[in-house]
C-alpha positions as CSV (number, residue, x, y, z in Angstrom):
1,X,2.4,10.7,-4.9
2,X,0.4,13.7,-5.3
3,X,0.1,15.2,-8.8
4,X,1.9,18.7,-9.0
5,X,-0.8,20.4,-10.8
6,X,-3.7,19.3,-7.7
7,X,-1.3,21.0,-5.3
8,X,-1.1,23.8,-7.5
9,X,-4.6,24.5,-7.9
10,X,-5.6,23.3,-4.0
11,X,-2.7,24.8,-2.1
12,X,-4.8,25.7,0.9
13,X,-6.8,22.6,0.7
14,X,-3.6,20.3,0.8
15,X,-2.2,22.2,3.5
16,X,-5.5,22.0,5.2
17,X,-5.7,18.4,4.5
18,X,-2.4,16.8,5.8
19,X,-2.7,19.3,8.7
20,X,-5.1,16.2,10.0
21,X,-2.2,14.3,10.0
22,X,0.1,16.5,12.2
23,X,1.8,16.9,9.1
24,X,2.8,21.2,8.2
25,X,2.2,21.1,4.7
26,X,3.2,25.0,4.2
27,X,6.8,25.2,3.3
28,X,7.1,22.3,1.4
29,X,4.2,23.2,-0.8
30,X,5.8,26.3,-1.4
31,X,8.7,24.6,-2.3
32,X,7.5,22.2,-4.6
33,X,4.8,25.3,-6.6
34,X,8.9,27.1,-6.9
35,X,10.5,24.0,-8.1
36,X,7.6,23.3,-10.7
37,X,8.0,26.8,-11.7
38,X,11.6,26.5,-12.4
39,X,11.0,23.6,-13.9
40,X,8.6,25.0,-16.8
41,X,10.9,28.3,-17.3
42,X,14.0,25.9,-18.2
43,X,11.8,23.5,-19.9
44,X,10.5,26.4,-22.0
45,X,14.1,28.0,-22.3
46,X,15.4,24.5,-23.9
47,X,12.5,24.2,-26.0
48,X,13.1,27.0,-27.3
49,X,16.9,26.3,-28.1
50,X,16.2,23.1,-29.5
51,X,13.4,24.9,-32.2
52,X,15.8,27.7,-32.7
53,X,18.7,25.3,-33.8
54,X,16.8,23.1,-36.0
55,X,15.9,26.1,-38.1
56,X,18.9,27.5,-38.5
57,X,20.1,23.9,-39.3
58,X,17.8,23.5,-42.1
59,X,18.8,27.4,-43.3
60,X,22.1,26.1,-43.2
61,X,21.6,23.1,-45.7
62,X,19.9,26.1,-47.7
63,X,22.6,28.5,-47.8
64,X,25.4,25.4,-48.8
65,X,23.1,24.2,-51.5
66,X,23.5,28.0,-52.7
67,X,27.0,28.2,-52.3
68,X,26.6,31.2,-49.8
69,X,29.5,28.8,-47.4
70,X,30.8,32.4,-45.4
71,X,27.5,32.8,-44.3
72,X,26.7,28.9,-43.7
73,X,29.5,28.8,-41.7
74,X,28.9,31.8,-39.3
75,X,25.3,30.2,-39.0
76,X,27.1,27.0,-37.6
77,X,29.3,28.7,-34.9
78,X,25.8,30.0,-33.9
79,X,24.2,26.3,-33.6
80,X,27.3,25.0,-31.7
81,X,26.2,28.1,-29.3
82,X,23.1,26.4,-28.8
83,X,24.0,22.7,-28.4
84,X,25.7,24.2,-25.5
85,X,22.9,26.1,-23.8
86,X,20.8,22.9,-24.7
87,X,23.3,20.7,-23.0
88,X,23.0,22.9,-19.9
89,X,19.6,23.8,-19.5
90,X,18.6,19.9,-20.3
91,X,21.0,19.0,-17.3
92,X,19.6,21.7,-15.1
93,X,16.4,20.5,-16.0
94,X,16.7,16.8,-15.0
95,X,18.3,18.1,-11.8
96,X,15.0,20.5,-11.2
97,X,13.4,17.5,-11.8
98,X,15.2,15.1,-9.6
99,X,14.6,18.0,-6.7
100,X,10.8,18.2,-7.6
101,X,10.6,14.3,-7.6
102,X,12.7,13.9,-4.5
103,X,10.1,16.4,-2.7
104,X,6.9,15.2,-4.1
105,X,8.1,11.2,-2.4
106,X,8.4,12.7,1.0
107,X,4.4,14.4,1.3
108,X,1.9,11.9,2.4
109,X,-1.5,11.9,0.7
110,X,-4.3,14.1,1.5
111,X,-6.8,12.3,3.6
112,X,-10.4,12.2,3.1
113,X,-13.0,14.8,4.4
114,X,-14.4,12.0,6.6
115,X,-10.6,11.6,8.0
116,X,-11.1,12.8,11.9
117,X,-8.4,14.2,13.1
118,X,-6.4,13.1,15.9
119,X,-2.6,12.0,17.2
120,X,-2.4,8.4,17.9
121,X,-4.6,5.1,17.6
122,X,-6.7,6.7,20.5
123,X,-8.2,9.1,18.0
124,X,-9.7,6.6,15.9
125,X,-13.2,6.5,15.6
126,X,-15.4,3.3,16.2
127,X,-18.1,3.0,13.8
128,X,-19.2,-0.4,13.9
129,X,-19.1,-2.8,16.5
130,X,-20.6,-7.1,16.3
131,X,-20.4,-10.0,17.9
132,X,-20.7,-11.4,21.2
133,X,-17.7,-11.5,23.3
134,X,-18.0,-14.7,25.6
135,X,-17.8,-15.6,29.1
136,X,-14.7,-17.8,29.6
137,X,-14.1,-17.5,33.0
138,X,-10.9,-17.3,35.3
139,X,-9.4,-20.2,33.5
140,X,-9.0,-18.8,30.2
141,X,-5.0,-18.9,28.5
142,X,-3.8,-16.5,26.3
143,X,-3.1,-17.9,22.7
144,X,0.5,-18.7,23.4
145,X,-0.2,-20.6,26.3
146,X,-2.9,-22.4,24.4
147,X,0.0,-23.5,21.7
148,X,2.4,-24.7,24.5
149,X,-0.6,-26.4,25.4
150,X,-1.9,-28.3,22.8
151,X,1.6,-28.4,21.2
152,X,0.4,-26.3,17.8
153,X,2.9,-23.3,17.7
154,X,5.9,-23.6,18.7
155,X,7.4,-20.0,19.2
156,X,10.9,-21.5,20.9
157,X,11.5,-23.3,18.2
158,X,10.9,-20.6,14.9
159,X,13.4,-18.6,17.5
160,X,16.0,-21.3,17.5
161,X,15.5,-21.9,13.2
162,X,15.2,-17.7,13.0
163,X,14.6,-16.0,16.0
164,X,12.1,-14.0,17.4
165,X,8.7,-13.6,15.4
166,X,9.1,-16.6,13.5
167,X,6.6,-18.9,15.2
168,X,6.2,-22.7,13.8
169,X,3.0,-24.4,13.2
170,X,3.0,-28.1,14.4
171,X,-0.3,-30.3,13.1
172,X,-3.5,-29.2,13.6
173,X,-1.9,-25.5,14.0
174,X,-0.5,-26.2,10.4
175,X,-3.6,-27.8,9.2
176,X,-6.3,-24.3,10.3
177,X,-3.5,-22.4,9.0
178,X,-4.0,-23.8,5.6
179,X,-7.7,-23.9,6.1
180,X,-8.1,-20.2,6.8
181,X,-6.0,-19.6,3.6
182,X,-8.2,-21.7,1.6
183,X,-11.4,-20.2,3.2
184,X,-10.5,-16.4,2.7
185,X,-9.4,-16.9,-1.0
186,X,-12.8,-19.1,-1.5
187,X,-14.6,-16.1,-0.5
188,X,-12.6,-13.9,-1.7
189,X,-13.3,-15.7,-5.4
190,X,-17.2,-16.3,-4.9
191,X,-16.8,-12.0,-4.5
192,X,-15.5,-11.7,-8.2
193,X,-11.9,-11.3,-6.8
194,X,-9.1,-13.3,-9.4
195,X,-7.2,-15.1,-7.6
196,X,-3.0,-14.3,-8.4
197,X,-0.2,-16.1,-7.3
198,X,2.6,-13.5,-6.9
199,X,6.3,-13.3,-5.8
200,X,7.2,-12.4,-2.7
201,X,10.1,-10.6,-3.7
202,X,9.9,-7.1,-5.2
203,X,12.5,-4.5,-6.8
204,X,13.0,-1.2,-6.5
205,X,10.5,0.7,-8.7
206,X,7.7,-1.5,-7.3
207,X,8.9,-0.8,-3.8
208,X,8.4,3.0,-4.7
209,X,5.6,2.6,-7.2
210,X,2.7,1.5,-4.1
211,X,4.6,3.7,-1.4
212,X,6.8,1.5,0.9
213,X,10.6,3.2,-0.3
214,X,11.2,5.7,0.5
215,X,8.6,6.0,3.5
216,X,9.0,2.8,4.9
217,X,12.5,1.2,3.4
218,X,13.7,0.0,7.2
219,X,11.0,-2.1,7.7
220,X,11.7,-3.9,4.8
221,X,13.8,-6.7,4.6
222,X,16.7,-5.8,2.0
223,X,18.6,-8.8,-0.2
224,X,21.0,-6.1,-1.0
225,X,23.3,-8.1,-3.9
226,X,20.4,-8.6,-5.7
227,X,18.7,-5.4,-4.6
228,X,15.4,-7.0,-4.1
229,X,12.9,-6.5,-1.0
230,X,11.1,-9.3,0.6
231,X,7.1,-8.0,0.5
232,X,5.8,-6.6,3.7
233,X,2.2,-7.5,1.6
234,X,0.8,-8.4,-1.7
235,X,-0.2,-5.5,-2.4
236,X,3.2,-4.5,-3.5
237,X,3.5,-7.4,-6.2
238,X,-0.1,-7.5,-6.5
239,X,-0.3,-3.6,-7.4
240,X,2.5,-3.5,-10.0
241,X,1.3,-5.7,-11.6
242,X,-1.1,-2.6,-13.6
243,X,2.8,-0.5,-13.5
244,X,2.4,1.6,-16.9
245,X,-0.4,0.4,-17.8
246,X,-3.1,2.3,-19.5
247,X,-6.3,0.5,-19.0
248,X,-9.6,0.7,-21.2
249,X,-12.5,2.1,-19.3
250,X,-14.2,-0.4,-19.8
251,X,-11.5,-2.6,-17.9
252,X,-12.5,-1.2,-15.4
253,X,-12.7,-2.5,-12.2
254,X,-9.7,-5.1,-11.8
255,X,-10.0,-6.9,-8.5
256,X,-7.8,-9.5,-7.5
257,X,-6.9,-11.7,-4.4
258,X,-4.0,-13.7,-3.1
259,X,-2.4,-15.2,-0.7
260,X,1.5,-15.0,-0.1
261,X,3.7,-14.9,3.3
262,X,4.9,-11.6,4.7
263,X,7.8,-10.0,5.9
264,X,8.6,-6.9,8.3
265,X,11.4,-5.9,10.2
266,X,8.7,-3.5,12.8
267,X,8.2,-6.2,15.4
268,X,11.0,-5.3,17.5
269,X,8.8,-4.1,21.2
270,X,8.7,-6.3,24.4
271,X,5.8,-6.9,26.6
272,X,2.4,-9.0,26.3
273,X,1.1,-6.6,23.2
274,X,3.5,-8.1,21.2
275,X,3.6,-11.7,22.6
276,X,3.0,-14.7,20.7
277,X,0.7,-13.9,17.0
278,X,0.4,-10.2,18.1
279,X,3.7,-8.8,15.9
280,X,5.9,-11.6,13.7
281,X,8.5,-10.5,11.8
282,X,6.9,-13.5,9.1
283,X,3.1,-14.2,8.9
284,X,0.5,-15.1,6.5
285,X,-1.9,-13.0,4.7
286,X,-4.6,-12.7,2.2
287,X,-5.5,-9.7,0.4
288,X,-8.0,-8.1,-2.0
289,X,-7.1,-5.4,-4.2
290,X,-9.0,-3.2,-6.4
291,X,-8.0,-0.6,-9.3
292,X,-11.4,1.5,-9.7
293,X,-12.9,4.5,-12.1
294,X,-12.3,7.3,-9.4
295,X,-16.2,7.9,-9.3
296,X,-16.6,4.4,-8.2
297,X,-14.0,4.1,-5.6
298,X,-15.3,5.2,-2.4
299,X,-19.0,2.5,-3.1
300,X,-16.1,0.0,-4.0
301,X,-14.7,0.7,-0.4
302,X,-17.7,0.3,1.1
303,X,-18.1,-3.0,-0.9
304,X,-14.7,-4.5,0.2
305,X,-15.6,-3.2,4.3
306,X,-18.9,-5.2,4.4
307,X,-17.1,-8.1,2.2
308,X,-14.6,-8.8,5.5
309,X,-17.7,-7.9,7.8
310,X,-19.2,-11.0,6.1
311,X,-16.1,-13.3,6.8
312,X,-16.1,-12.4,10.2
313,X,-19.6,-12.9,10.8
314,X,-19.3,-16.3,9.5
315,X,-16.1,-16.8,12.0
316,X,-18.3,-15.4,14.4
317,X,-15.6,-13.2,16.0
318,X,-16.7,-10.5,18.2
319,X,-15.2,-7.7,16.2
320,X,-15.1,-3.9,15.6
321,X,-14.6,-1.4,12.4
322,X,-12.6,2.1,13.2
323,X,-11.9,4.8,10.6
324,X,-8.7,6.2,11.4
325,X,-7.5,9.7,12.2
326,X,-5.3,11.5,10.6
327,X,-1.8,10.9,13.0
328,X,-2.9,7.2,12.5
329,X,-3.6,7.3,8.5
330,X,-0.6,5.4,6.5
331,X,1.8,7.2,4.2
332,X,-0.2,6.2,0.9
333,X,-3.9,6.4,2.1
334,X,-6.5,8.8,1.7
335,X,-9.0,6.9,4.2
336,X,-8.5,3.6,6.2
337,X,-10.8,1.2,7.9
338,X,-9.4,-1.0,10.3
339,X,-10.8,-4.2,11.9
340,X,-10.0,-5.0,15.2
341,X,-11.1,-8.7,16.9
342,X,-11.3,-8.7,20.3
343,X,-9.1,-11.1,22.4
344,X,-11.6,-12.2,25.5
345,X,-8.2,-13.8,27.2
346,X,-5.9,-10.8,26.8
347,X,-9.1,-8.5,27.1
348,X,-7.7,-6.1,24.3
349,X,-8.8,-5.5,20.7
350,X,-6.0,-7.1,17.7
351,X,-5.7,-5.9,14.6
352,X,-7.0,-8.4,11.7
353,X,-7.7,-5.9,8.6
354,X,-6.9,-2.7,7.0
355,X,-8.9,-1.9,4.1
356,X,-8.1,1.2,3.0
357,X,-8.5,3.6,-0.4
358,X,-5.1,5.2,-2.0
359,X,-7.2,7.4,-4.9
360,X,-4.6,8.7,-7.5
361,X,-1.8,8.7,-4.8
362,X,-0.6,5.0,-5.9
363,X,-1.7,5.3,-9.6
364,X,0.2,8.4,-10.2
365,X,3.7,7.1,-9.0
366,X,2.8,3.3,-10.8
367,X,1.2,5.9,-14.4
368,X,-1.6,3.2,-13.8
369,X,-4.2,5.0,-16.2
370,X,-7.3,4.4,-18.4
371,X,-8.2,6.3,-21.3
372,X,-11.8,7.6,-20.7
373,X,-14.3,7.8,-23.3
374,X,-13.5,11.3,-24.8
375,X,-10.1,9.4,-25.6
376,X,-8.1,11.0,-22.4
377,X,-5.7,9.4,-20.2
378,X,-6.7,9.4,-16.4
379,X,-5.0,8.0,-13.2
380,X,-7.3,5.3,-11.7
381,X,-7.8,5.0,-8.4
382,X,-6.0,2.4,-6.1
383,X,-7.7,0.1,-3.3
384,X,-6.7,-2.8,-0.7
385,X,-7.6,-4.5,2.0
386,X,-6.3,-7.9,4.3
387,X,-8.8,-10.2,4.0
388,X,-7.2,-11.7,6.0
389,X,-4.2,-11.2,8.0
390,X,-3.9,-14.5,9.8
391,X,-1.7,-14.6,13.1
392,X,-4.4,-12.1,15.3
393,X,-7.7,-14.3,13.7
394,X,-5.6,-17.1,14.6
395,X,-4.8,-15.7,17.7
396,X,-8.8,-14.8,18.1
397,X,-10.3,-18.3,17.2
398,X,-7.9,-20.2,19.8
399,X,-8.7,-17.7,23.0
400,X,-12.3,-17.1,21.8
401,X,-13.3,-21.0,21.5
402,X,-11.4,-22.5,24.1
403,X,-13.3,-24.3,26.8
404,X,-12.0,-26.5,29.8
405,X,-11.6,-29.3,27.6
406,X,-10.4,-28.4,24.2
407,X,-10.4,-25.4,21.2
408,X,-13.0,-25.6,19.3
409,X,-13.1,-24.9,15.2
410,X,-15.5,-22.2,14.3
411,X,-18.3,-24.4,12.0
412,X,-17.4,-22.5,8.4
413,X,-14.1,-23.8,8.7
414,X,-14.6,-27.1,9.6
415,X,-15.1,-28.5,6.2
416,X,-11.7,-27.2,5.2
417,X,-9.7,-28.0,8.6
418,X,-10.9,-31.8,8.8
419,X,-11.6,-31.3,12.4
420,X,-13.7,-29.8,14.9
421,X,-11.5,-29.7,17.8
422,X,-8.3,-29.4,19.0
């Protein structure tokens, strides 16, 4: 959530700013500079009842200890006067506040300078591209033919237990599914990360405290008698876990990994984009999270973007990096990397990562702070990143190392797999 006072003092820059993101910032600023300003005038108006009645409360207990009752008395009718006015302008305020609050959820963060802007995914700009993508001839099967295949995921099945988007791992599709969690959290830890074992069921204020309610509440899965949400990430558990916390500076950075299943009501499209690993409605993930000193945020970025560049390498993947535009930037982030493997049998690029950089945007709606060395309080600055999201790597190692013969195990995860072929 932006902070009030920022879009106070950079109107025209936050206008500017979420203009990238097709997003007419003009009203609602307006709106929200009005609603602050109401705000103070009532806030100012009942502090000043509130002062007012306490002296004439202690005048009173001065007058009765005098005897002076007549003019005690008349002093009283006077502080029941202001109770009154207090009573009102404190429920006017908390409504003010409500409105201002209510407002403030609905704006999306400013993006970066280094945002480009643009309307969809085609917008995004490439700025990194590795790997060889290889020659598999006419033969090759898309991943969920390979599972049919070789009997490793069946997706009939998960839609008989579930339905659609709940695929079911059968042996050695189990077994790489548990290697490539063990392999990303092993790096992940040999990078400094902690690793966390969170829930995977959130409330309410963490829901709203990293963004997801009320921007994205339908694509959450909602246990409504308990009023709990199933976690479209970890970064939602993972995140709260600094809610209200004021951090020493020299805590400073926390960086933690986990790995936890997923759940999203989005998948919901037909056709081969979405066929097979390319959308679930339940998938695996691992993910790194930072909370950073806002000078060290953006290098700490960078940091997590060649840390997943690293993992891939390793996987030897052919793989590309694209900064988003603005019509493509989530709700919550001020600049987004995303890492795309390509898919040599479906011939398109899949989504594996998005690592992205919320600033104060998270930290102000979670009062995530650190007190700084002159003794002040400051928001800290929020990052995250999959590292990785499984069903699409999955999807990448079982079309990119197929042969005539069998799937092959990319070397690194051999060790962890127990096999070297399927």
């Amino acid at each position: 959530m932006l902070q009030v006072p920022f879009i106070r003092e950079n109107k025209e820059l936050v206008i500017k700013g979420l203009a990238k993101r097709n997003f007419d910032a003009t009203q609602i600023v307006e709106d929200v500079i009005q609603l602050d300003e109401d705000r103070r005038k009532i806030q100012a108006q009942l502090d000043n009842a509130l002062s007012e009645s306490n002296t004439l409360s202690k005048e009173i207990g001065m007058l009765f200890k005098s005897g002076e009752v007549q003019k005690a008395n008349l002093l009283k009718e006077k502080t029941t006067n202001l109770k009154e006015l207090s009573k009102t302008k404190a429920d006017n305020l908390s409504a003010k506040t409500e409105s201002l609050n209510e407002l403030l959820y609905t704006i999306p963060n400013v993006p970066h300078e280094s945002v480009p802007s643009g309307n969809t995914d085609e917008d995004n700009e490439e700025i990194f591209r590795a790997g060889d993508i290889p020659d598999l001839g006419t033969n090759a099967l898309p991943h969920w033919e390979l599972a049919k295949k070789y009997n490793i995921i069946d997706f009939e099945l998960g839609n008989k237990i579930a339905g659609a988007g709940f695929p079911v791992y059968i042996g050695k599709g189990a077994r790489l599914q548990r290697a490539l969690i063990a392999y990303f959290l092993d790096k992940n830890t040999a990078a400094g990360y902690t690793e966390y074992q969170v829930p995977h069921l959130v409330n309410e204020a963490s829901a709203f405290g990293t963004g997801q309610l009320p921007d994205k509440e339908g694509q959450m899965y909602h246990v409504t008698e308990d009023n709990l949400y199933l976690i479209p990430t970890a970064e939602v558990p993972a995140t709260n876990i600094f809610r209200g916390v004021l951090l020493d500076e020299s805590d400073l950075p926390k960086t933690i990994t986990g790995y936890t299943p997923c759940f999203r009501r989005e998948a919901g499209s037909y056709g081969a984009h979405v066929r097979g690993l390319n959308r679930l409605h339940q998938f695996d993930k691992v993910e790194i999270l930072r909370v950073e000193h806002p000078e060290n945020s953006y290098a700490a970025l960078d940091g997590m973007v060649a840390h997943i560049k690293s993992i891939l390498d390793e996987l030897k993947l052919p793989y590309r990096i694209l900064r988003l535009c603005g019509g493509d930037l989530g709700f919550t982030s001020a600049l987004t990397y995303d890492f795309e493997v390509f898919s040599t049998a479906q011939d398109r690029w899949l989504e594996i990562s998005s690592v992205s950089n919320f600033e104060t945007f998270q930290a102000n709606r979670l009062k995530l702070r650190y007190k700084n060395t002159d003794g002040k309080n400051q928001l800290t600055h929020t990052l995250n990143g999959s590292s990785l999201a499984l069903p699409r790597v999955l999807a990448g190692i079982l079309e990119n190392y197929q042969t005539d013969k069998n799937i092959e195990i990319p070397e690194v995860l051999v060790p962890y797999a127990g096999f070297k072929t399927i």
